[in-house]
NUGUNU-834950 format. One line per field, with one value per residue (C-alpha): residue number from 1; x, y, z. Coordinates in nm, 3 decimals, always signed. Layout:
<sites>
seq	c(NUM|...)
c1	c(X|...)
c2	c(Y|...)
c3	c(Z|...)
</sites>
This chain:
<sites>
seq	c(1|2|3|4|5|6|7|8|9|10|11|12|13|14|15|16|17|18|19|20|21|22|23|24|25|26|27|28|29|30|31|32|33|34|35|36|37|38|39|40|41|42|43|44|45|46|47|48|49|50|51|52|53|54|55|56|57|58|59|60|61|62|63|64|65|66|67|68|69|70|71|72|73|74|75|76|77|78|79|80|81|82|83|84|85|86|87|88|89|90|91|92|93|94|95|96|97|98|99|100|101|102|103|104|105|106|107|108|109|110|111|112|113|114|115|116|117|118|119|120|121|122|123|124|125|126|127|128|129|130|131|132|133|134|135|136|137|138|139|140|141|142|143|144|145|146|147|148|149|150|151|152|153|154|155|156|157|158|159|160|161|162|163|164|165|166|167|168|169|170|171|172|173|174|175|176|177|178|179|180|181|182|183|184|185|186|187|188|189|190|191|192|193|194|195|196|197|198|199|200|201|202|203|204|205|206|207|208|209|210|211|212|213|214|215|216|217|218|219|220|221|222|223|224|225|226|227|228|229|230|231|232|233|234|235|236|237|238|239|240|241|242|243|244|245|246|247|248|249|250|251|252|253|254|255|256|257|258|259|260|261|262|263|264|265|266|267|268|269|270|271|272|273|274|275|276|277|278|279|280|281|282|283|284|285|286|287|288|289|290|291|292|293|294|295|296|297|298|299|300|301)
c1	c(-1.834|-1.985|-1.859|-1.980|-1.620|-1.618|-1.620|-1.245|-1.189|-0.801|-0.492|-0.144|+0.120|+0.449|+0.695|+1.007|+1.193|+1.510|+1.425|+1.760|+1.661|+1.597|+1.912|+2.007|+1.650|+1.554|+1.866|+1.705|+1.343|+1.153|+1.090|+0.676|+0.679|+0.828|+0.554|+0.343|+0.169|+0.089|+0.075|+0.303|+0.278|+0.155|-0.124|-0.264|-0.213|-0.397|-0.703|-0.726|-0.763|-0.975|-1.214|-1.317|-1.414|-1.068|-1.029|-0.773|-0.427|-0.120|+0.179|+0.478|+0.797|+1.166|+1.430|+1.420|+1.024|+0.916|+0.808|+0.516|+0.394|+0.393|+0.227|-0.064|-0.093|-0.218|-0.020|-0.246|+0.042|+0.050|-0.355|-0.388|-0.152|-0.401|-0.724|-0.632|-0.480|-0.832|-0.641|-0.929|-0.822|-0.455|-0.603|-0.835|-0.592|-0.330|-0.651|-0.737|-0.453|-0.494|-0.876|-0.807|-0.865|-0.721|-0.363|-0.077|+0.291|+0.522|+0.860|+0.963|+1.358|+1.527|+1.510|+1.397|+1.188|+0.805|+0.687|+0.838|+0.703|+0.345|+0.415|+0.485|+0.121|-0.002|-0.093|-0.249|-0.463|-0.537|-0.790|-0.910|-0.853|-0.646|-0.550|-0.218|-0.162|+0.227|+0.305|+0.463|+0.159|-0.085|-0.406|-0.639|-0.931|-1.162|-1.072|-1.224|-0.961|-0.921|-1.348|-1.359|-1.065|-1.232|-1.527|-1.400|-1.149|-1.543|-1.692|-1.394|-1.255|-0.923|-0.628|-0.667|-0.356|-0.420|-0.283|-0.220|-0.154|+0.183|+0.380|+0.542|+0.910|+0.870|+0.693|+1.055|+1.036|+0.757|+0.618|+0.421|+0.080|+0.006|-0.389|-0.701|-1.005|-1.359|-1.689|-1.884|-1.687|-1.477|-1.168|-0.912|-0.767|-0.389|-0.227|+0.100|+0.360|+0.682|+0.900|+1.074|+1.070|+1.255|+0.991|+1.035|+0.955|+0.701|+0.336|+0.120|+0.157|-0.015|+0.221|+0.137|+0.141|+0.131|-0.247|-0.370|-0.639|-0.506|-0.670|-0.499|-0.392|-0.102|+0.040|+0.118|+0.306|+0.521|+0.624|+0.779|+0.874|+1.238|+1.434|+1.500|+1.618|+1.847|+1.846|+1.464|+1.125|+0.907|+0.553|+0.563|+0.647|+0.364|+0.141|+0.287|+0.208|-0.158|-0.221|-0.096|-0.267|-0.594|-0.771|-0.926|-0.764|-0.608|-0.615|-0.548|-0.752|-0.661|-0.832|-0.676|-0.684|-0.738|-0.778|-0.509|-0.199|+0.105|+0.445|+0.634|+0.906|+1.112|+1.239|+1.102|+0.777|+0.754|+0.825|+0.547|+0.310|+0.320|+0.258|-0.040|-0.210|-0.115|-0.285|-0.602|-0.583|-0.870|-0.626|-0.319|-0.443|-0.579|-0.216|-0.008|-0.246|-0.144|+0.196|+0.291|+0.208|+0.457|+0.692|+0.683|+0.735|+1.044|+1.218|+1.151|+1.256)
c2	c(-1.814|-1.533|-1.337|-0.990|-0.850|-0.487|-0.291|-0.163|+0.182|+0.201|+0.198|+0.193|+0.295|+0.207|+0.464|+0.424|+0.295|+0.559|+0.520|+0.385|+0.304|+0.669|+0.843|+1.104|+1.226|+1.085|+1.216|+1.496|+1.409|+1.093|+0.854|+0.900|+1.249|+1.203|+1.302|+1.056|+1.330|+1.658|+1.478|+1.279|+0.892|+0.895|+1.118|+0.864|+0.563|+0.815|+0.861|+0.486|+0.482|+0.787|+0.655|+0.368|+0.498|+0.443|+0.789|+0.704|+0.683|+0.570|+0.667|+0.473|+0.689|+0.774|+1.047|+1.294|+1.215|+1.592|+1.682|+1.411|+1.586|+1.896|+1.799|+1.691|+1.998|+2.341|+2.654|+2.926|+3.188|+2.984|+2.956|+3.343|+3.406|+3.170|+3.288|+3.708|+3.591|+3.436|+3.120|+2.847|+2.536|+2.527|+2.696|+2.349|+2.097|+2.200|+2.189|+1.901|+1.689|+1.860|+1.764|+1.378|+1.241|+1.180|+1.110|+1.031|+0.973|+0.745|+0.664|+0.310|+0.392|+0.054|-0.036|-0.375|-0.502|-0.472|-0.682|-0.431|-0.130|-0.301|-0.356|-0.049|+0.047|-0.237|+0.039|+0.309|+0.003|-0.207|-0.525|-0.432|-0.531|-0.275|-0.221|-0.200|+0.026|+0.024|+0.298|+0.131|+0.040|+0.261|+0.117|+0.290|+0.431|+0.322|+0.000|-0.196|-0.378|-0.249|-0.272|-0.574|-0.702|-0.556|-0.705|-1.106|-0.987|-0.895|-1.262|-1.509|-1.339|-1.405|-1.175|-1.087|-1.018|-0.904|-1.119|-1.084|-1.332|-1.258|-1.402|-1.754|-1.608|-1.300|-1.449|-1.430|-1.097|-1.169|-1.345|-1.687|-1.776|-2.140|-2.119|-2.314|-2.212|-2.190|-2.305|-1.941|-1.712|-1.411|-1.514|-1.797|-1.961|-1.929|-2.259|-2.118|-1.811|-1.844|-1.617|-1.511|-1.856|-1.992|-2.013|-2.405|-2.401|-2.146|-2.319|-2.077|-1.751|-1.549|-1.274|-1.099|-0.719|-0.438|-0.434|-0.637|-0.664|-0.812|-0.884|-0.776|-1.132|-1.041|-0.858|-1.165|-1.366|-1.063|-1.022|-1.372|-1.406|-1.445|-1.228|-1.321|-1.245|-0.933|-0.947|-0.851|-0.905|-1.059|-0.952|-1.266|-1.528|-1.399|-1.401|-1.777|-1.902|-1.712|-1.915|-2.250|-2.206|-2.243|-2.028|-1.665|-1.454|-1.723|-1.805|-1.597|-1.555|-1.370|-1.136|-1.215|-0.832|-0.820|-0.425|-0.134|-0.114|+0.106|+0.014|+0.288|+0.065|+0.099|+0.390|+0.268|+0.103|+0.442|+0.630|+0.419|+0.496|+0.844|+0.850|+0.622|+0.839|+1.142|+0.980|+0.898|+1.281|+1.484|+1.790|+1.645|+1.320|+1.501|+1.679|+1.344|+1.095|+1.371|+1.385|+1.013|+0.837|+1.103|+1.039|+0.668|+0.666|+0.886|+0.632|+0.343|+0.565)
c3	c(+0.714|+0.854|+1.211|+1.390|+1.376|+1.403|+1.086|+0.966|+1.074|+1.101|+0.812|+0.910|+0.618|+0.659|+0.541|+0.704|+0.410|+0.319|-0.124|-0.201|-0.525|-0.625|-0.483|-0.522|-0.527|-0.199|-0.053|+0.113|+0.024|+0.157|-0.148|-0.068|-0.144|-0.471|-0.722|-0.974|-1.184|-0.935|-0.592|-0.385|-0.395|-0.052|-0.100|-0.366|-0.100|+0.210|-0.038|-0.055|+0.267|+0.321|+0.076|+0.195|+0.525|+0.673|+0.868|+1.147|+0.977|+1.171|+0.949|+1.051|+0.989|+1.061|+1.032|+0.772|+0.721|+0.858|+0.506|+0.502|+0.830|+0.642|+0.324|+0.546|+0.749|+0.673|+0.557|+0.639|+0.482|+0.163|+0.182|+0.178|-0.088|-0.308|-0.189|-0.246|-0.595|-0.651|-0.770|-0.639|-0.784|-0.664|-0.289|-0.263|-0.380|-0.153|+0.131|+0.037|+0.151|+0.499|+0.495|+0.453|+0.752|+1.133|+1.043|+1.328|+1.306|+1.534|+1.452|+1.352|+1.510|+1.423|+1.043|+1.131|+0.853|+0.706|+1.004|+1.268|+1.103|+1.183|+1.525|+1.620|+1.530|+1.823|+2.100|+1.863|+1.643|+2.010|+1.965|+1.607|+1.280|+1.042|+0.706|+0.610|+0.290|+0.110|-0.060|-0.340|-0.498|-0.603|-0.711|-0.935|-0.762|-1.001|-0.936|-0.594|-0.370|-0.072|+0.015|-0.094|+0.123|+0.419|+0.348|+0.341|+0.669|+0.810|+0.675|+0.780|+1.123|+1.022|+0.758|+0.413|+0.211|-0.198|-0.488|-0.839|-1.125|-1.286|-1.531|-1.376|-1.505|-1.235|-0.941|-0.805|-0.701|-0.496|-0.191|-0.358|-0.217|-0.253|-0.252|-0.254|-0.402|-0.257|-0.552|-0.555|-0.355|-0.406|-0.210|-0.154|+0.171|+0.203|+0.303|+0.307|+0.180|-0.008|-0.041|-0.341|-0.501|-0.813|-1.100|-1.035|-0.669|-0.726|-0.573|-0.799|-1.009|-0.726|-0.636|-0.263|-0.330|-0.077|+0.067|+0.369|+0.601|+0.959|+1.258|+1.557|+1.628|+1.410|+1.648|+1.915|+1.622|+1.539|+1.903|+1.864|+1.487|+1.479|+1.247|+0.889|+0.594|+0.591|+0.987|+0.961|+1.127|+0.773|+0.792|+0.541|+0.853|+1.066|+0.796|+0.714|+1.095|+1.099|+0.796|+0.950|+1.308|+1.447|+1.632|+1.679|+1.430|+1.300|+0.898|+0.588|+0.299|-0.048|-0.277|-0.633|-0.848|-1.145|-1.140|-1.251|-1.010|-1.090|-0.929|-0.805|-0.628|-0.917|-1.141|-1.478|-1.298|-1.156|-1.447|-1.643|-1.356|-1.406|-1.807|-1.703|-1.481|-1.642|-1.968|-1.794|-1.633|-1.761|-1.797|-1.936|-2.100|-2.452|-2.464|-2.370|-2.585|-2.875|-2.814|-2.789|-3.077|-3.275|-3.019|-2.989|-3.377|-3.361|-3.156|-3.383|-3.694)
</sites>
């Protein structure tokens, strides 16, 4: 199927959430800025963006977020100090984040859910289709996902949400895509969303995991979605009628990766994040690829 949608130019990123998980740490500090080698999570998720021609970012935030306004803005006092010490490298990566792209802010207020954080984007994203970035997955950006996902949004007219195969014994700590499978193409049609489902109940190993491509239809079914569980608005039950529904906007397609994430929703996913990428980093790797194998030994001794 083939349409003359508009290309992608917007990504919304949720980032409302308050980190329980890492308290105390995010007790003063939002759980985004907390760093995964030498840059906040959400710096790695704006990139994504940013480098697939995504420019106009709509971050969706809420009290105590003022530091990921800052990180993104200049500090001309802190710039100077750099540039008269001569130190280059750390003058341009602290520029860098400033030079990312368009980025905006607008509070979520109520804590109501994934599905109301998107909504709140409706009047800056308007009749266009969006991407919608979470921040606690970080994809590898060697790896193609979020391209590609704009590209089958641009083919079928309708929402793309990413997938990956896990193992069938932890598909319960995920939304479950029951799927079906086009001969010779590089998607799948969603029929319909589970979520969290017993292993037994589960309709396929095909976990949903924070990337999606939505066309603005979205918005109309969130205005009506009932709240669910935990009292909240489920991007999940939109995303369930879209895929059940017929017309403009209407259906949802996946894009099964097979590509390097690193989960930073949790403190050991996020601790093993950061030894990844640190590993793969072309100025700590040869130290930490040294170090670990002695290391590793000693705790098996």
């Amino acid at each position: 199927m083939t349409t003359s949608n508009p290309r992608v130019r917007k990504a919304v990123i949720p980032a409302a959430g308050l980190g329980t998980r890492f308290l105390p740490a995010t007790k003063a500090m939002p759980k985004e800025m907390l760093p995964v080698v030498d840059k906040p999570a959400i710096q790695y998720v704006v990139e994504e963006a940013v480098n697939v021609g995504l420019n106009d970012v709509l971050m969706i935030t809420g009290r105590n977020k003022r530091a990921l306004e800052d990180h993104f803005d200049r500090v001309p006092s802190l710039e100077s100090m750099l540039a008269e010490k001569g130190d280059t490298a750390k003058l341009e990566a602290i520029q860098a984040a400033s030079k990312l792209g368009d980025i905006h802010y607008v509070r979520q207020g109520d804590p109501l859910g994934l599905g109301h954080a998107v909504l709140r984007a409706k009047q800056h994203v308007g009749e266009e289709a969006f991407a919608v970035l979470l921040g606690d997955d970080l994809i590898d950006p060697r790896d193609e996902l979020l391209s590609t996902m704009i590209d089958v949004q641009a083919r079928t007219g309708g929402s793309v949400v990413a997938l990956i195969e896990v193992e069938p014994s932890q598909i319960s700590a995920y939304g479950c895509a029951d799927i079906e499978e086009f001969d010779g193409e590089g998607y799948v049609r969603v029929n319909r969303l589970v979520e969290k489902p017993s292993p037994e109940e589960a309709p396929s190993n095909l976990a949903l995991i924070g990337r999606y491509v939505l066309h603005p239809a979205v918005f109309n079914v969130l205005e009506k979605t009932e709240p669910g569980r935990g009292g909240e608005i489920q991007l999940t039950d939109a995303l369930q009628e879209l895929a059940s529904g017929e017309g403009e906007g209407y259906g949802v397609y996946g894009v099964v990766f097979r590509g390097r994430r690193y989960d930073t929703g949790d403190k050991l996913s996020y601790l093993q994040a950061c030894i990844q990428l640190a590993v793969d980093s072309d100025d700590l790797g040869p130290g930490l690829r040294e170090w670990l194998p002695g290391f590793a030994a000693g705790l098996s001794g």
